[in-house]
NUTORVEX-620247 format. One record per atom (N, C-alpha, C): residue number from 0; residue in one letter; atom name; x, y, z. Coordinates in steps of 0.02 Angstrom, whole numbers, plus 50000, padded with zeros to 5 digits. Last residue first. Example, Ala and Ser with C-alpha at 12.3 -4.5 7.8 and 13.67 -1.06 7.14 Angstrom:
<atoms>
num  residuo  atomo  x  y  z
1  S  N  50642  49888  50354 $
1  S  CA  50684  49947  50357 $
1  S  C  50645  50002  50394 $
0  A  N  50660  49716  50390 $
0  A  CA  50615  49775  50390 $
0  A  C  50660  49835  50390 $
</atoms>
This chain:
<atoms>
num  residuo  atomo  x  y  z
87  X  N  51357  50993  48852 $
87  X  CA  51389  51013  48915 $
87  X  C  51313  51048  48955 $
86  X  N  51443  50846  48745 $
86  X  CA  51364  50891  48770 $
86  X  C  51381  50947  48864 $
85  X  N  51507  50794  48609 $
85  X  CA  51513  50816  48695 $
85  X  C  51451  50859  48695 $
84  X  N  51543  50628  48547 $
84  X  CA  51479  50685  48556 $
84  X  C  51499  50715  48633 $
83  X  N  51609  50548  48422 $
83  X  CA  51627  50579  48480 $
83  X  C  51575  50625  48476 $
82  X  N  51610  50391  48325 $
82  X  CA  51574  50445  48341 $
82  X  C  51595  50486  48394 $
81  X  N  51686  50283  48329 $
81  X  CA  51655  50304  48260 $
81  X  C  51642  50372  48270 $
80  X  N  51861  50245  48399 $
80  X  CA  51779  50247  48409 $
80  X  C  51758  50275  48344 $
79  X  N  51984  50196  48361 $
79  X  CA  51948  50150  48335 $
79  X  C  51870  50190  48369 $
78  X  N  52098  50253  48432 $
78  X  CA  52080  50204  48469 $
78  X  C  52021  50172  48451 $
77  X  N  52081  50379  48379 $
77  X  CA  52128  50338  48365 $
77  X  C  52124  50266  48395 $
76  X  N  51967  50458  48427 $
76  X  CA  51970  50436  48362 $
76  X  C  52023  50374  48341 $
75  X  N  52024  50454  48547 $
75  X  CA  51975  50437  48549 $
75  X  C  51961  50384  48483 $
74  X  N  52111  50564  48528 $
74  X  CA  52153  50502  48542 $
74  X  C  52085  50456  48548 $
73  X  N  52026  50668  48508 $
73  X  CA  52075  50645  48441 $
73  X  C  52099  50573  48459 $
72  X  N  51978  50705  48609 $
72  X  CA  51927  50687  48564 $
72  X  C  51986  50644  48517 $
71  X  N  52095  50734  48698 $
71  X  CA  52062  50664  48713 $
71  X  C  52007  50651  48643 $
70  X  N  52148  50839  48631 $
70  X  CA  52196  50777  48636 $
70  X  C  52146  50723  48634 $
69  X  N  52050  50929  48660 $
69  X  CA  52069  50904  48592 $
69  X  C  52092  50859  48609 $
68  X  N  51986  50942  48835 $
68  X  CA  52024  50946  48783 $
68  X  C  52034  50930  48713 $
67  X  N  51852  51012  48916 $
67  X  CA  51879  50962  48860 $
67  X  C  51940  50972  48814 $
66  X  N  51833  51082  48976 $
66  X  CA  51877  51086  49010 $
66  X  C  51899  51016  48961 $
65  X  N  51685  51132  48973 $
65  X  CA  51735  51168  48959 $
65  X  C  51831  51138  48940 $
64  X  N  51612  51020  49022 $
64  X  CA  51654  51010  48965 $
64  X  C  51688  51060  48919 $
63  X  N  51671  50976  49190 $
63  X  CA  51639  51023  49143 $
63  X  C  51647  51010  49062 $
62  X  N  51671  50853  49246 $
62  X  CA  51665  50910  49283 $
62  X  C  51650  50977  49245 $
61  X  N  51609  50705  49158 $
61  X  CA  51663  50778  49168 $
61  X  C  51638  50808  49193 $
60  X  N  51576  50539  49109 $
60  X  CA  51567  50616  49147 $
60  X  C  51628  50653  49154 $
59  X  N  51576  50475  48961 $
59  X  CA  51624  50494  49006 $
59  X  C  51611  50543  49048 $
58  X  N  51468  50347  48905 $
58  X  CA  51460  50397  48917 $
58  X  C  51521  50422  48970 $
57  X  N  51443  50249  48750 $
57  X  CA  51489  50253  48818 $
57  X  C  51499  50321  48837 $
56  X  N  51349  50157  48651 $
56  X  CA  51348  50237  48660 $
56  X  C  51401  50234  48734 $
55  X  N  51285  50020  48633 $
55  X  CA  51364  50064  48613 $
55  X  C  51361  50107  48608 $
54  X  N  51172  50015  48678 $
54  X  CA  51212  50007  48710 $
54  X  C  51296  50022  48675 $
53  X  N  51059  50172  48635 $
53  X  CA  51104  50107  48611 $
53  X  C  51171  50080  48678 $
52  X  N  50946  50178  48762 $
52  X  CA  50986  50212  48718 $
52  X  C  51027  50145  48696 $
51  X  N  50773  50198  48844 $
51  X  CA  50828  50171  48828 $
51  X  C  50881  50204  48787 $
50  X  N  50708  50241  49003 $
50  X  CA  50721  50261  48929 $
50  X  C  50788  50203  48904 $
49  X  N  50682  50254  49129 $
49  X  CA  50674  50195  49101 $
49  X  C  50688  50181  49005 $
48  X  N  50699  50335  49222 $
48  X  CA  50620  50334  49199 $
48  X  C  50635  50309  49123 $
47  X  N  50828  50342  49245 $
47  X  CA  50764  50318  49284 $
47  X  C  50720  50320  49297 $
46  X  N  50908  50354  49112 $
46  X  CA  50903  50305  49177 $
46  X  C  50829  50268  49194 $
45  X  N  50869  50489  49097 $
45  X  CA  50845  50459  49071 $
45  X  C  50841  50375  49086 $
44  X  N  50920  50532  49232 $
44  X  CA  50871  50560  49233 $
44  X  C  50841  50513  49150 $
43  X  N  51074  50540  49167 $
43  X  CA  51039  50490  49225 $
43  X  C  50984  50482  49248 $
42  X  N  51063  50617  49065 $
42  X  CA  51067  50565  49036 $
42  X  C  51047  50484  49120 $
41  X  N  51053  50731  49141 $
41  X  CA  50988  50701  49092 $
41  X  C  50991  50636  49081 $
40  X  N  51172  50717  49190 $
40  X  CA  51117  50743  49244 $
40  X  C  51040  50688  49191 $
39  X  N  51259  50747  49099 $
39  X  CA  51262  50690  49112 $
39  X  C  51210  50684  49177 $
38  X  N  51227  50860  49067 $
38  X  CA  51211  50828  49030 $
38  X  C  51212  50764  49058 $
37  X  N  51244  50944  49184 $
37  X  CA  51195  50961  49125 $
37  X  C  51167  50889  49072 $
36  X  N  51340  50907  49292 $
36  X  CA  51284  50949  49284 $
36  X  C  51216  50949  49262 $
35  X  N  51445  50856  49206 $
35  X  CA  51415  50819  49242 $
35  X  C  51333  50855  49300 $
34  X  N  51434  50837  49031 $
34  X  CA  51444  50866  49092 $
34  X  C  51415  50841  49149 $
33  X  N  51500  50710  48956 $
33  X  CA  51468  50731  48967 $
33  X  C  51457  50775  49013 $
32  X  N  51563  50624  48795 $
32  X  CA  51599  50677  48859 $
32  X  C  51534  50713  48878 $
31  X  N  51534  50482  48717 $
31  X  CA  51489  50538  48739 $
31  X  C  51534  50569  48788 $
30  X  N  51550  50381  48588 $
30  X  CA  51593  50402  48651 $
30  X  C  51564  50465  48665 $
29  X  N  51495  50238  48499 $
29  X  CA  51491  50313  48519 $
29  X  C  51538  50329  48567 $
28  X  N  51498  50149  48371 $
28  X  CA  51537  50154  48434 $
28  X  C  51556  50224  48438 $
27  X  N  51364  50096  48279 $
27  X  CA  51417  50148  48273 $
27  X  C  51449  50149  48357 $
26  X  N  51360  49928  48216 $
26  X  CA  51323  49978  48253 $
26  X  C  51386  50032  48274 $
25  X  N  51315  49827  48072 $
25  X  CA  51341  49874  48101 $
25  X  C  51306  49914  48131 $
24  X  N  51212  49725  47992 $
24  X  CA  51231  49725  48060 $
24  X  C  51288  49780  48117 $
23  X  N  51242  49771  47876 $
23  X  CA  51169  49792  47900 $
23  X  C  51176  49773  47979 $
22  X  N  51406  49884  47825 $
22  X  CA  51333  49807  47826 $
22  X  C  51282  49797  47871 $
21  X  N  51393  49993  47686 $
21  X  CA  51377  49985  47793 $
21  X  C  51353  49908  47791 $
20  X  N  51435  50062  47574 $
20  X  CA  51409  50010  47583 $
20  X  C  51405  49999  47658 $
19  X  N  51360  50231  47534 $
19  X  CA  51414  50177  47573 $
19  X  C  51393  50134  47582 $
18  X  N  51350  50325  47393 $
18  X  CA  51315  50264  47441 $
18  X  C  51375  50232  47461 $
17  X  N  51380  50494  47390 $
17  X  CA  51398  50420  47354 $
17  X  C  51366  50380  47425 $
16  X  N  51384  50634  47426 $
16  X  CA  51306  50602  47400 $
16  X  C  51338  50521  47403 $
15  X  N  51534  50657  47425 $
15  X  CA  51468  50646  47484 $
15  X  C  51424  50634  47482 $
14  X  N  51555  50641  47295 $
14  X  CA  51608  50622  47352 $
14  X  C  51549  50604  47412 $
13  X  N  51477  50741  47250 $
13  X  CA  51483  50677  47225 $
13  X  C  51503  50622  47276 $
12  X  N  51552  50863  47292 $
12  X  CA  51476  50822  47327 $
12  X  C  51447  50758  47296 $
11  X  N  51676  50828  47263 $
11  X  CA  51668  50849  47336 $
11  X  C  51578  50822  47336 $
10  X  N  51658  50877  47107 $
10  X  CA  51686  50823  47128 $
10  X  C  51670  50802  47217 $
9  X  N  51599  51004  47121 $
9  X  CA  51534  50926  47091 $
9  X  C  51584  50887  47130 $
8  X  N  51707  51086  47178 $
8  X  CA  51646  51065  47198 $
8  X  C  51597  51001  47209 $
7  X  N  51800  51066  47062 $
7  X  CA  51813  51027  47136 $
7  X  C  51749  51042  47152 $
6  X  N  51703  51119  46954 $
6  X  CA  51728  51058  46956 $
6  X  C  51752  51034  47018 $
5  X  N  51715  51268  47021 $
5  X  CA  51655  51246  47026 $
5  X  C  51687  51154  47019 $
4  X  N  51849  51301  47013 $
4  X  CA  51846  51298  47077 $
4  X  C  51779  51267  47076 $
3  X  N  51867  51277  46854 $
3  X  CA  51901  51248  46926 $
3  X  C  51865  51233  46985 $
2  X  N  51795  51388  46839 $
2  X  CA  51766  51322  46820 $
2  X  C  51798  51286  46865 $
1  X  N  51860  51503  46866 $
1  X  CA  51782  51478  46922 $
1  X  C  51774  51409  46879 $
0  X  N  51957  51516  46802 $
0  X  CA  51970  51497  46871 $
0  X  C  51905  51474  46905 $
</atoms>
């Protein structure tokens, strides 16, 4: 039984070591839920002292990100974004 369970293993990090082809002009389509407090405080505070960030990063303020639901990360996913980042 442990060979098994070791073989799915290799198989699984094989799986994840493997090179993806990405073409070199790809850029990842972020979606940021941010608090509006904490995070989305910094992120305006990075604003205006001039910092930059990718412009495909789209930032959603929230009143908290307690208050994040699943639905929206998932329907997010479905609607083609690459990346979902909540910061609170």
């Amino acid at each position: 039984m442990a060979d098994v369970a070791e073989a799915a293993e290799q198989i699984l990090v094989s799986t994840v070591e493997a090179p993806h082809d990405t073409p070199a002009d790809w850029t990842p389509n972020v979606l940021a839920f941010a608090c509006h407090y904490c995070a989305f405080a910094a992120a305006d505070l990075a604003g205006v002292m001039r910092l930059s960030y990718s412009p495909s990063v789209k930032i959603i303020r929230l009143p908290c990100t307690g208050k994040l639901d699943h639905i929206h990360i998932l329907s997010a996913f479905e609607k083609g974004v690459d990346g979902v980042f909540a910061a609170g």
